[in-house]
TORSEDREN-807628 format. One line per 10 residues: their letters; for each residue x, y, z of N, C-alpha, C, O. Coordinates in nm, 2 decimals, padded with zeros to 4 digits, m for minus. Each point is the difference from the previous one (the first is absolute). Layout:
A	X Y Z X Y Z X Y Z X Y Z ~ ...
//
This chain:
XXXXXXXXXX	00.08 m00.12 00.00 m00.08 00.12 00.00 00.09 00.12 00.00 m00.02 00.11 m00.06 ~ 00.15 m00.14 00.17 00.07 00.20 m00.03 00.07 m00.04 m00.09 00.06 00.11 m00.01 ~ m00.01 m00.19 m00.09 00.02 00.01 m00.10 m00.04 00.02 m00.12 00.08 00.01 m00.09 ~ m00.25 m00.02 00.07 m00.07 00.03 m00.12 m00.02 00.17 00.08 00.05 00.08 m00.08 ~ m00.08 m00.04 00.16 m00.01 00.13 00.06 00.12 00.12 m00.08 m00.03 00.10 m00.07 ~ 00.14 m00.16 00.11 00.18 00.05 m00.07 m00.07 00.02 m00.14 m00.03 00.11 m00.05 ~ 00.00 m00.23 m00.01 00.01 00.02 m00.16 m00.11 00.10 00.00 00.04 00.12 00.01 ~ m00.14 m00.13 m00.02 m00.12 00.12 00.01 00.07 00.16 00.00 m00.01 00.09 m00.09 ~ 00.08 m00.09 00.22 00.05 00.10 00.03 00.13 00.08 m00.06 00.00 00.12 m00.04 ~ 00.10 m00.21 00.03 00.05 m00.04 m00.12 00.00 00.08 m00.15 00.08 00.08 m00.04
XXXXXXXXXX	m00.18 m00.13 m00.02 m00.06 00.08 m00.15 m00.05 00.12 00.03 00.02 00.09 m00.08 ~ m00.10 m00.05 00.20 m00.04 00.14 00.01 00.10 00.09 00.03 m00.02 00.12 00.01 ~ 00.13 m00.16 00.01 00.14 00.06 00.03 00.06 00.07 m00.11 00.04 00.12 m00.01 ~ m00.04 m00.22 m00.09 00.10 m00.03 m00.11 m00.09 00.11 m00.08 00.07 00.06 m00.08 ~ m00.20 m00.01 00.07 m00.05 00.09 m00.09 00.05 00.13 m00.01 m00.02 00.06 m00.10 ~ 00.12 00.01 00.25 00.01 00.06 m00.01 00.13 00.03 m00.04 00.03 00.12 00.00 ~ 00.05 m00.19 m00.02 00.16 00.00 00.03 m00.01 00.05 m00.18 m00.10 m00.02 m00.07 ~ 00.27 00.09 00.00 00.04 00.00 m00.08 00.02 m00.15 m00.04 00.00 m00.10 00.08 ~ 00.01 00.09 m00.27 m00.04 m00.12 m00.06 00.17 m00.05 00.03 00.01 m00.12 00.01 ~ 00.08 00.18 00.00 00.10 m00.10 00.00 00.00 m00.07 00.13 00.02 m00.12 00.00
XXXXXXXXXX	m00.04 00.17 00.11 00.03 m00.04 00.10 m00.17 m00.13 00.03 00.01 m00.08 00.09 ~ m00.11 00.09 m00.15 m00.09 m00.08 00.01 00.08 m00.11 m00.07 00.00 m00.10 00.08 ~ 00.06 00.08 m00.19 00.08 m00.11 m00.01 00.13 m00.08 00.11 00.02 m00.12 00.02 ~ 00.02 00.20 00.03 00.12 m00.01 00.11 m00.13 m00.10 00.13 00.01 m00.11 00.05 ~ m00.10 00.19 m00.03 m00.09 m00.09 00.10 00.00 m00.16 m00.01 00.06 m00.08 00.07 ~ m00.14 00.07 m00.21 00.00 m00.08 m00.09 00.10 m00.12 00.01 m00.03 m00.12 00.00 ~ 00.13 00.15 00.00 00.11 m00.12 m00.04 00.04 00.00 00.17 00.02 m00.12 00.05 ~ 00.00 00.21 00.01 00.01 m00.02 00.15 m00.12 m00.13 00.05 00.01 m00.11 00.05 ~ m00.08 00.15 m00.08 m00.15 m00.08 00.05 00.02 m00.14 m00.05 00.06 m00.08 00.07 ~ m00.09 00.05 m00.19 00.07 m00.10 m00.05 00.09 m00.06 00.07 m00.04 m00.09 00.08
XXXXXXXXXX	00.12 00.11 m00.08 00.17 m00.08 00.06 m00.05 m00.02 00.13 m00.04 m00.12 00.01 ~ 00.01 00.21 00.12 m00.03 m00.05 00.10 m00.16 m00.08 00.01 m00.08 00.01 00.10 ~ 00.06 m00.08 m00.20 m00.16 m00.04 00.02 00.03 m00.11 00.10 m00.10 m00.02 00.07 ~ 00.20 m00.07 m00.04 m00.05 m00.03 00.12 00.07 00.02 00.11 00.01 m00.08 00.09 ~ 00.04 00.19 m00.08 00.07 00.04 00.14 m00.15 00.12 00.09 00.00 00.11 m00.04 ~ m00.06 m00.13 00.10 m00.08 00.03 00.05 00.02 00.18 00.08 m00.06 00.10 00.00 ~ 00.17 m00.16 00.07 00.06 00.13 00.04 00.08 00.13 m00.08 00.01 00.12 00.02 ~ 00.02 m00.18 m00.09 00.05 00.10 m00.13 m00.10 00.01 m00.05 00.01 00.12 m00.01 ~ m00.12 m00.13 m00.04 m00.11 00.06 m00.08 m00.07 00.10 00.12 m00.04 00.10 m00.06 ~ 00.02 m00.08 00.19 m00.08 00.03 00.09 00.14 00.14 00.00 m00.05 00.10 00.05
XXXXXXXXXX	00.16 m00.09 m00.08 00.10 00.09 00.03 m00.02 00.07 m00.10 m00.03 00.12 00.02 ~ 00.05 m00.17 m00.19 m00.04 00.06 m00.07 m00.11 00.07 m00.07 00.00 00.09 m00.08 ~ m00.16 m00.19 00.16 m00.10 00.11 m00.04 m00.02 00.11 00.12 m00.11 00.05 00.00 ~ 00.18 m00.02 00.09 00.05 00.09 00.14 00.10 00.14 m00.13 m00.03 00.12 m00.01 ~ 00.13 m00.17 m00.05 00.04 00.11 m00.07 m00.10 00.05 m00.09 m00.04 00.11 00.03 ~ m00.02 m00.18 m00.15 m00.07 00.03 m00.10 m00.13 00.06 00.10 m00.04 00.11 m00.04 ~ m00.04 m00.15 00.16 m00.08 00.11 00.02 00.04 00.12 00.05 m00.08 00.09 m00.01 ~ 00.22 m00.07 00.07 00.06 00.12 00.06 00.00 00.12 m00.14 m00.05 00.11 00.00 ~ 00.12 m00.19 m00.13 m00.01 00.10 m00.12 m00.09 00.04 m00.06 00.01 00.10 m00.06 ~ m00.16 m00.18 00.07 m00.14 00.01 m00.05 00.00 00.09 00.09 00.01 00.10 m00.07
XXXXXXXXXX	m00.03 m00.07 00.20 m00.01 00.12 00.05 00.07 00.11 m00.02 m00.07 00.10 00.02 ~ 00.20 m00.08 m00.05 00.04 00.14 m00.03 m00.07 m00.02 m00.12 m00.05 00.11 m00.01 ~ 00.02 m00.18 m00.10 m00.03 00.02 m00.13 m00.17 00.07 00.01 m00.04 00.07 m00.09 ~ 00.00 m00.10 00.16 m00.14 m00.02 00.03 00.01 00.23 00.07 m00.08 00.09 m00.03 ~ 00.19 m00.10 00.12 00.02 00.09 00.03 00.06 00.18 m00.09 00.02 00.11 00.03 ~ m00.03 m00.22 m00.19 00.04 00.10 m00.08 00.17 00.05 m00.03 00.05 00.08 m00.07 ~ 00.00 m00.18 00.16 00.18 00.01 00.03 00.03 m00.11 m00.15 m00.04 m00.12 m00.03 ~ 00.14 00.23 m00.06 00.09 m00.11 m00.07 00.05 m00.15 00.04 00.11 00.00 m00.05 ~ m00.12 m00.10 00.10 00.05 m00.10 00.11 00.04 m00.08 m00.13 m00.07 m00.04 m00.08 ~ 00.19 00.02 00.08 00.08 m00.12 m00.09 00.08 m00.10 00.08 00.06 00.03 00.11
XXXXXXXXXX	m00.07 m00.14 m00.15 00.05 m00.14 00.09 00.12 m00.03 m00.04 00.05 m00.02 m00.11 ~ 00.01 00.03 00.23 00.12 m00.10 00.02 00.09 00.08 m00.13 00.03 m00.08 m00.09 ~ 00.03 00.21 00.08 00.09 00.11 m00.08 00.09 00.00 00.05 00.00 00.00 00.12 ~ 00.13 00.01 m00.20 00.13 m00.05 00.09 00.04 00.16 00.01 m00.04 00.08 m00.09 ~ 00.10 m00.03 00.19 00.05 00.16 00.00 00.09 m00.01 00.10 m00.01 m00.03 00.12 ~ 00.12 00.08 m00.17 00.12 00.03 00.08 00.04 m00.21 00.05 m00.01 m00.03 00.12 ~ 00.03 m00.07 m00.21 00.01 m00.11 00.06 m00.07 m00.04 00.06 m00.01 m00.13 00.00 ~ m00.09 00.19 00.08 m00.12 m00.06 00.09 m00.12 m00.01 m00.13 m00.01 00.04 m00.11 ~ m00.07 m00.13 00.19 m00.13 m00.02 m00.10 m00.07 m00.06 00.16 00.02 m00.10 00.07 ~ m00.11 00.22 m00.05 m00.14 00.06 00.09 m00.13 m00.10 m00.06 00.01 m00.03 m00.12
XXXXXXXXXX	m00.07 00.01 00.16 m00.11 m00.05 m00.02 m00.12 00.09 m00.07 m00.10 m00.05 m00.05 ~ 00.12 00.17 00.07 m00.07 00.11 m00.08 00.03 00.13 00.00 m00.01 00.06 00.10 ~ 00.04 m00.02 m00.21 00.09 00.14 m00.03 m00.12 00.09 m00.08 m00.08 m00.03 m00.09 ~ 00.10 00.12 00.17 m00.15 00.11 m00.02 00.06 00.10 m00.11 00.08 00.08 00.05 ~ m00.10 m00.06 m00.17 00.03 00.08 m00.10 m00.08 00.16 00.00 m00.12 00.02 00.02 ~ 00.21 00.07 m00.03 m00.05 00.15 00.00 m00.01 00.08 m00.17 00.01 m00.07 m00.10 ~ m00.01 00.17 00.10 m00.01 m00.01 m00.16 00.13 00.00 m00.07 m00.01 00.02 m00.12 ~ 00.13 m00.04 00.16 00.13 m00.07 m00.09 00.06 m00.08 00.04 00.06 m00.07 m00.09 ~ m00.04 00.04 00.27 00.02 m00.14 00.00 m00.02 m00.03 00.15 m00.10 00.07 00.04 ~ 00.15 m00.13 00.05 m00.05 m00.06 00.11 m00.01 00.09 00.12 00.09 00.08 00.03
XXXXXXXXXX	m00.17 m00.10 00.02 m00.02 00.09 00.12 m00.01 m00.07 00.16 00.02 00.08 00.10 ~ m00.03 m00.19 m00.09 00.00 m00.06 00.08 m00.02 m00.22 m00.01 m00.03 m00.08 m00.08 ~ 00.05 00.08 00.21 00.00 m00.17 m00.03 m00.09 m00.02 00.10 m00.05 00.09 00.07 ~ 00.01 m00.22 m00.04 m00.07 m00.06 00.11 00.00 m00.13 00.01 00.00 m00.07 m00.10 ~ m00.01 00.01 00.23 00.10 m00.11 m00.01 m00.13 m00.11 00.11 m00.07 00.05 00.09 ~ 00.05 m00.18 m00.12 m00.08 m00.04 00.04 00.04 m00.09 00.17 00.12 00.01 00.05 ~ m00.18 m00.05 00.00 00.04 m00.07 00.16 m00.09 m00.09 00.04 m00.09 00.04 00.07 ~ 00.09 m00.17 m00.10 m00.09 m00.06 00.09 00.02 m00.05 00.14 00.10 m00.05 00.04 ~ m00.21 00.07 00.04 00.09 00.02 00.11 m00.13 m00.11 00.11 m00.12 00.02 00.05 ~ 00.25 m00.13 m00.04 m00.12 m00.15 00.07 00.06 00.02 00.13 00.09 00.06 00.06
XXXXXXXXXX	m00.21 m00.13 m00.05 00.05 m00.03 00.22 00.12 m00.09 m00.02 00.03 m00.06 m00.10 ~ 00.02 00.06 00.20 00.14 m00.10 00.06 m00.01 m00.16 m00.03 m00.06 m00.06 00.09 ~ 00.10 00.01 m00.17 00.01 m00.14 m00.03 m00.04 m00.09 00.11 m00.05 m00.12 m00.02 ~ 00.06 00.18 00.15 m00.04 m00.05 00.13 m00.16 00.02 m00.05 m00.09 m00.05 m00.07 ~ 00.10 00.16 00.15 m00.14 00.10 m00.06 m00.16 m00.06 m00.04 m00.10 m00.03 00.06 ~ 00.16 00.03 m00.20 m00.06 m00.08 m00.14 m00.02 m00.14 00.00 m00.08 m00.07 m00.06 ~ 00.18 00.04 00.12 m00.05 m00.19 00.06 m00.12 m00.02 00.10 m00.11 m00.05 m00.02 ~ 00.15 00.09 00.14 m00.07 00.05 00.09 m00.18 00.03 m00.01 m00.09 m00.05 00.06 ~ 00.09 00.18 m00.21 m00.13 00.03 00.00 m00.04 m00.13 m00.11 m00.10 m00.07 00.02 ~ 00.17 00.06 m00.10 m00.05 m00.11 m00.11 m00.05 m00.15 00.06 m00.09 m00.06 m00.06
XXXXXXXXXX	00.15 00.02 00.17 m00.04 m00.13 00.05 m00.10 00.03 00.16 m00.11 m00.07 00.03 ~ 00.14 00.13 00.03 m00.06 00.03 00.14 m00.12 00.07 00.01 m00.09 m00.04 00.08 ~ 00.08 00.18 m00.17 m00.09 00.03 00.07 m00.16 00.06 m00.12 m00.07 00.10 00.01 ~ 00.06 m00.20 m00.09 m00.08 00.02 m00.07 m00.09 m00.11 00.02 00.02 m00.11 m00.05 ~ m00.18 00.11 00.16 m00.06 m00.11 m00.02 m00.08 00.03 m00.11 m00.01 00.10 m00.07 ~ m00.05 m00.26 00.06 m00.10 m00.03 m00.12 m00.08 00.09 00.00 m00.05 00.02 00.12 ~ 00.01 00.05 m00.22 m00.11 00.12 m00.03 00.04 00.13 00.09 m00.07 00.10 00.00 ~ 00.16 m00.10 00.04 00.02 00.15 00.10 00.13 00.05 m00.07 00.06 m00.06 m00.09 ~ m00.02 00.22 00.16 00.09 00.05 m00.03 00.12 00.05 00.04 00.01 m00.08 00.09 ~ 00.09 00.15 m00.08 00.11 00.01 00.10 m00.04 00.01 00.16 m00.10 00.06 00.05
XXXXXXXXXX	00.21 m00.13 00.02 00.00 m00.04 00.10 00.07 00.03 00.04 00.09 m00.07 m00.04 ~ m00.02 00.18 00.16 00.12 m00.02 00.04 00.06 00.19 m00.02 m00.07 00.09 m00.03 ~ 00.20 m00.09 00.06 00.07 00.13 00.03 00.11 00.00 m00.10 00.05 m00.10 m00.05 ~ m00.02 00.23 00.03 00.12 00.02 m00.12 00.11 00.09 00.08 m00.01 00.10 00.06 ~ 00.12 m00.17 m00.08 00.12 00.09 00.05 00.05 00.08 m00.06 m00.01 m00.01 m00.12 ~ 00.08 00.13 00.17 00.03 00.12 m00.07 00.08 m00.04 m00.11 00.09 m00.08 00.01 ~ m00.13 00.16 m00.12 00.05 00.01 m00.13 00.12 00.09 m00.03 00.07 m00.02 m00.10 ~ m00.04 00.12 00.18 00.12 00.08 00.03 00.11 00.01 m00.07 00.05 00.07 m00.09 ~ 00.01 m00.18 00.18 00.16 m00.01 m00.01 00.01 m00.06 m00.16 00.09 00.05 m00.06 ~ m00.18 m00.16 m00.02 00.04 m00.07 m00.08 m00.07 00.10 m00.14 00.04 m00.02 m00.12
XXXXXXXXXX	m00.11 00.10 00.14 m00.05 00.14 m00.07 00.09 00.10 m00.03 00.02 00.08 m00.09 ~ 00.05 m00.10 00.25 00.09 00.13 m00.07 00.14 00.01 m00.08 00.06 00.08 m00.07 ~ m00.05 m00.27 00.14 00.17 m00.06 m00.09 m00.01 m00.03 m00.16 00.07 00.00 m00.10 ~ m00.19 m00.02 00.13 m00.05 m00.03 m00.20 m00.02 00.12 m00.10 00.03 00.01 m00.12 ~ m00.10 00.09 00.20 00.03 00.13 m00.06 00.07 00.06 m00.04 00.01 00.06 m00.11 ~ 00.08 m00.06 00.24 00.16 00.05 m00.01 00.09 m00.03 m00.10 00.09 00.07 m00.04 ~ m00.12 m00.21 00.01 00.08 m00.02 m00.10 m00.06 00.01 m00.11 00.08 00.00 m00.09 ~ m00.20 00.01 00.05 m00.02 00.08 m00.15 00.06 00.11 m00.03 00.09 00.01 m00.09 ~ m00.16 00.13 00.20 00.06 00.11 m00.01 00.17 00.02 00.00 00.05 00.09 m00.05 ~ 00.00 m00.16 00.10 00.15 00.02 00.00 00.02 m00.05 m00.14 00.07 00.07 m00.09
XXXXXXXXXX	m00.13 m00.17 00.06 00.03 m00.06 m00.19 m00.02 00.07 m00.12 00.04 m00.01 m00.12 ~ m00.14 00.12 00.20 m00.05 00.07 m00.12 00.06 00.20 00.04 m00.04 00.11 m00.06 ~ 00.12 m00.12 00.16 00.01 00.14 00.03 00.09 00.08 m00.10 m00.03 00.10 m00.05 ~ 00.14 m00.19 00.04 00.09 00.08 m00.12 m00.03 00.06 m00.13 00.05 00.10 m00.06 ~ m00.18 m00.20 00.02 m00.07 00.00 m00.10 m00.10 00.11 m00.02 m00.04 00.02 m00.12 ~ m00.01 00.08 00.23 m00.08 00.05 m00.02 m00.03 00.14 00.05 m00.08 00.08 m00.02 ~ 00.22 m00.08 00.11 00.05 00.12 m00.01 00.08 00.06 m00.09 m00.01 00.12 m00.04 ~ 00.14 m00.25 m00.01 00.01 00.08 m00.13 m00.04 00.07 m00.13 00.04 00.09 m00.08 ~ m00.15 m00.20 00.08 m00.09 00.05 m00.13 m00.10 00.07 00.05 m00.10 00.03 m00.07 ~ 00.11 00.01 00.17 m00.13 00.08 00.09 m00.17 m00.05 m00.04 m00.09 00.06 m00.07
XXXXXXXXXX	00.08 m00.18 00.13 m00.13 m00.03 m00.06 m00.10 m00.03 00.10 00.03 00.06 00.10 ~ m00.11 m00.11 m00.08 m00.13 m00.07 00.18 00.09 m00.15 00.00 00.09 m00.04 m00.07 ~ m00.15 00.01 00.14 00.00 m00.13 00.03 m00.12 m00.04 00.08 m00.04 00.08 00.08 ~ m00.02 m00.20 m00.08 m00.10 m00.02 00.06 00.03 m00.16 00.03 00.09 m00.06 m00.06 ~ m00.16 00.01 00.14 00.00 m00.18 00.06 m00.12 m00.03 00.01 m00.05 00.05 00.11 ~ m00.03 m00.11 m00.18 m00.13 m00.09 00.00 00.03 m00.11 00.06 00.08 m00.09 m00.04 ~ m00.16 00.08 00.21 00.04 m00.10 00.07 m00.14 m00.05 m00.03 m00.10 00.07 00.02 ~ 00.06 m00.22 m00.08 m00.10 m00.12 00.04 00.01 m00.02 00.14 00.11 00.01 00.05 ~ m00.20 m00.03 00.02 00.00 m00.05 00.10 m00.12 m00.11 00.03 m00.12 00.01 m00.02 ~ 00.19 m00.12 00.08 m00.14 m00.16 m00.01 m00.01 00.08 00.15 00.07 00.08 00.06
XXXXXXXXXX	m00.21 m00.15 m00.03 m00.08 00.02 00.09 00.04 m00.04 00.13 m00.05 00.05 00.10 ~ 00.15 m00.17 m00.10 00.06 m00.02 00.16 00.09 00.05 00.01 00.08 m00.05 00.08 ~ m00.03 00.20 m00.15 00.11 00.07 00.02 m00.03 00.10 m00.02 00.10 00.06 m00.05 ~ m00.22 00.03 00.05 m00.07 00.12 m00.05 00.12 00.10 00.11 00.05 m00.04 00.10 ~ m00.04 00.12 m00.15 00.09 00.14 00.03 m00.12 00.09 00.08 m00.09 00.03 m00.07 ~ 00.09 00.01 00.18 m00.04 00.07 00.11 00.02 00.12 m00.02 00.12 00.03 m00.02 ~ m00.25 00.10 00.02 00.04 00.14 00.00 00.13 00.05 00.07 00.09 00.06 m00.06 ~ m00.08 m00.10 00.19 00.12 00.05 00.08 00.09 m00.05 m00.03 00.09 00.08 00.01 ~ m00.05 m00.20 m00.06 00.12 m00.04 m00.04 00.06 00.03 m00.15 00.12 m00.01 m00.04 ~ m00.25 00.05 m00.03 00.05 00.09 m00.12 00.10 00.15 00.04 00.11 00.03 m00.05
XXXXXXXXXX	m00.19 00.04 00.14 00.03 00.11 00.07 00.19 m00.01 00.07 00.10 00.07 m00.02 ~ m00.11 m00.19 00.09 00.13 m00.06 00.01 00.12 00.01 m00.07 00.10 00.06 00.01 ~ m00.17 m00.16 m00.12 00.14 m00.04 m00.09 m00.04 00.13 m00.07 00.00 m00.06 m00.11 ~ m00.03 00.17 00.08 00.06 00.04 m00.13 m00.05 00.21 00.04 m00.02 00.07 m00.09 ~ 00.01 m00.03 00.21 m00.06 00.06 00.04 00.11 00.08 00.14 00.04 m00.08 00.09 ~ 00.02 00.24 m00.09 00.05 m00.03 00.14 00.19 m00.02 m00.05 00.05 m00.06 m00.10 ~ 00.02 00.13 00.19 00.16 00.02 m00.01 00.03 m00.18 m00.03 00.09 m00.03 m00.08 ~ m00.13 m00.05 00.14 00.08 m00.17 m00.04 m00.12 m00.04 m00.14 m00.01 m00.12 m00.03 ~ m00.05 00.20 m00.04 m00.10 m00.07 m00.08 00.06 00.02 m00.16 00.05 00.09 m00.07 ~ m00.08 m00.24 00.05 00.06 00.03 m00.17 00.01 00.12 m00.11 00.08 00.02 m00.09
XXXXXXXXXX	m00.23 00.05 00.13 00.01 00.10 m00.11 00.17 00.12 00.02 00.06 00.07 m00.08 ~ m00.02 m00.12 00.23 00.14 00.10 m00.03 00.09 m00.05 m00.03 00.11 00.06 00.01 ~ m00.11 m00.20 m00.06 00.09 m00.08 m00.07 00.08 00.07 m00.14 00.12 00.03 m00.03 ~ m00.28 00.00 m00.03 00.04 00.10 m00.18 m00.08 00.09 00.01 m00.07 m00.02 00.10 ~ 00.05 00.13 m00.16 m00.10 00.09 00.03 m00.07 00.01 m00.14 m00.08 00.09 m00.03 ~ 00.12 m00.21 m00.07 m00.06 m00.07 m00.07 m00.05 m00.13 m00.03 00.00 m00.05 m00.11 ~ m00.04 00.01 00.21 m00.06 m00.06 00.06 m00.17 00.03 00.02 m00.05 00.00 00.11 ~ m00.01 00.01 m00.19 m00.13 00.08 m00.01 m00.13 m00.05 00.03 m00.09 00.09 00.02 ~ 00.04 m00.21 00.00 m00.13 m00.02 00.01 00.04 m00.16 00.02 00.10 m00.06 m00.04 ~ m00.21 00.00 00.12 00.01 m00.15 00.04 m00.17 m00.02 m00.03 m00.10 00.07 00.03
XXXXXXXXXX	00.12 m00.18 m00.10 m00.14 m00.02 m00.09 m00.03 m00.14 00.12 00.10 m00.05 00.04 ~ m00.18 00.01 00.00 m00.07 m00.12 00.09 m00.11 m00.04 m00.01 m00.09 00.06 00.05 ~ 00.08 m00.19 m00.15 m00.13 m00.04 m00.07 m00.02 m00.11 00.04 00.11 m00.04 00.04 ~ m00.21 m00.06 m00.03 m00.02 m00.12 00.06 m00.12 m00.04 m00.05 m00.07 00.08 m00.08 ~ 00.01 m00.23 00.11 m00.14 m00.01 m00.06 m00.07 00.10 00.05 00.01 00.06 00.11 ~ m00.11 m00.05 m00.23 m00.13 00.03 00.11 m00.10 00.03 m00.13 00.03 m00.01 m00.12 ~ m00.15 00.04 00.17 m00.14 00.03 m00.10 m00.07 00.11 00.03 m00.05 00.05 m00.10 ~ 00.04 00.01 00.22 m00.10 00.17 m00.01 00.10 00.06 m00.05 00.11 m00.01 00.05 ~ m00.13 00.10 m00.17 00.03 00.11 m00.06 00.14 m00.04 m00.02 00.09 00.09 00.01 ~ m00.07 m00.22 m00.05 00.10 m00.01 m00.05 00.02 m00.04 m00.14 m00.08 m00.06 m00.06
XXXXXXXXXX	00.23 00.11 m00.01 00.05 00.03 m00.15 00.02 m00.23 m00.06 00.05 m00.10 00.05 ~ m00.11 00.14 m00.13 m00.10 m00.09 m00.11 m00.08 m00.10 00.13 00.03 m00.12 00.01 ~ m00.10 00.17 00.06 m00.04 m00.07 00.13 00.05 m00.09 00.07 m00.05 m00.10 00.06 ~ 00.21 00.14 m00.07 00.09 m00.14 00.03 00.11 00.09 00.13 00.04 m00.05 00.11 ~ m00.02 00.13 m00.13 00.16 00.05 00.05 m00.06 00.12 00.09 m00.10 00.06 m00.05 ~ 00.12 m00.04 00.13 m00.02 00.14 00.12 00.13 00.07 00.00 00.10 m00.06 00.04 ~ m00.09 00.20 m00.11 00.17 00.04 00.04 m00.03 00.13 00.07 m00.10 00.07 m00.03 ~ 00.20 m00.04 00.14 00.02 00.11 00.09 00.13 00.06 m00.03 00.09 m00.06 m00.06 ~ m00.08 00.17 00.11 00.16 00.05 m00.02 00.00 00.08 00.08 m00.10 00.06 00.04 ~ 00.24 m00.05 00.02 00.10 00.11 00.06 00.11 00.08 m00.04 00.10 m00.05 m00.03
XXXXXXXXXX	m00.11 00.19 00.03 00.07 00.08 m00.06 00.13 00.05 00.06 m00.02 00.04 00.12 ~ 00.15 m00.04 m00.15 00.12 00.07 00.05 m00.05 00.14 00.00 m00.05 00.04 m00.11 ~ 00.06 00.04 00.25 m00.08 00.11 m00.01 00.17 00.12 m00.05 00.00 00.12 00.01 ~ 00.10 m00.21 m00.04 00.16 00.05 00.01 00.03 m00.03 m00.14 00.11 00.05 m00.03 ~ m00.17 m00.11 m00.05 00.01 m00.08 m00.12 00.06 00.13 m00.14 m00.07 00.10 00.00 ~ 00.16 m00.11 m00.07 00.07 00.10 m00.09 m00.05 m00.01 m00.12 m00.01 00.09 m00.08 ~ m00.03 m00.20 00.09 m00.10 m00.06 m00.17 m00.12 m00.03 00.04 m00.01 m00.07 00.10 ~ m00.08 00.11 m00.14 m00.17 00.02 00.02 m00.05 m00.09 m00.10 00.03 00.04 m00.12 ~ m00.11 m00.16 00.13 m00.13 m00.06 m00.03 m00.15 00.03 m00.01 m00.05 m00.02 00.11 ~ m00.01 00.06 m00.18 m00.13 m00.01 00.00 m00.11 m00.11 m00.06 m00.05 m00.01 m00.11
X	00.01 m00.07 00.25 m00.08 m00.10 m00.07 m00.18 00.02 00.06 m00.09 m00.08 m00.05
//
């Protein structure tokens, strides 16, 4: 069932993307047809781009610039203006065992408590932004991180405020560092009634986003 769900989801994705890069989906999809987790990662990118695309942003996949190749490089009217970089971000291998076998009875739904997401939020972060800092100060462009988040690892108002918020908070990492995108399932008023996205702005940020 969530895999005829994916495919569904899937093609209403792919309508909106540029034609080359609907091919690039395409042969990705394919090749991973039976790796389960790799298809679930990559229709996680292809909806992140359906949404800047959806959002009227140039979004081109996987553009190699400066040696790096970003998962989505946002085009301005002569050439790139920013990148954005995807995150999926699971509970603890502990975690995820834990909720997967323990605490789901027959017909009911989560059961149980989630430990702070923090520390492993903000070492994962950190190392995008450090991968992509050189990159985007020198070309002076945004940068943005589309974090997925599954539901036994959902990211908490305050610990958003935490990691990226505040003299120890990432946005003073780069001051291009611009916007944290945070989308997860969901269905009210959500984009192709699949995806819920929130964001947080670097209120220090040198390159400005508008989505």
């Amino acid at each position: 069932m969530k895999y005829v769900y994916l495919k569904k989801t899937t093609h209403r994705c792919l309508d909106f993307l540029h034609e080359d890069d609907i091919d690039k989906f395409k042969k990705k999809f394919r090749k991973q047809k039976d790796d389960e987790k790799l298809n679930f990662h990559t229709a996680r990118e292809l909806a992140l781009g359906a949404y800047l695309r959806w959002k009227k942003l140039d979004a081109r996949y996987e553009q190699e610039i400066d040696s790096k190749t970003p998962d989505w490089c946002i085009y301005g009217a002569s050439d790139i203006c920013g990148v954005v970089e995807l995150m999926n971000f699971h509970a603890h291998y502990e975690r995820d065992d834990h909720f997967n076998k323990d605490t789901i009875p027959a017909g009911g739904g989560f059961v149980g408590w989630k430990e702070s997401n923090l520390p492993r939020l903000y070492d994962r972060i950190q190392n995008k932004v450090l991968k992509y800092k050189d990159l985007v100060e020198v070309r002076r462009i945004f940068f943005v991180i589309g974090i997925f988040c599954e539901f036994v690892a959902d990211v908490e108002s305050q610990e958003r405020k935490e990691c990226f918020i505040g003299s120890e908070g990432l946005f003073n990492v780069s001051s291009n560092f611009s916007r944290v995108l945070i989308f997860k399932e969901g269905f009210a008023n959500a984009f192709l009634d699949n995806y819920n996205f929130q964001y947080l702005n670097n209120p220090i940020a040198s390159e400005k986003i508008n989505l």
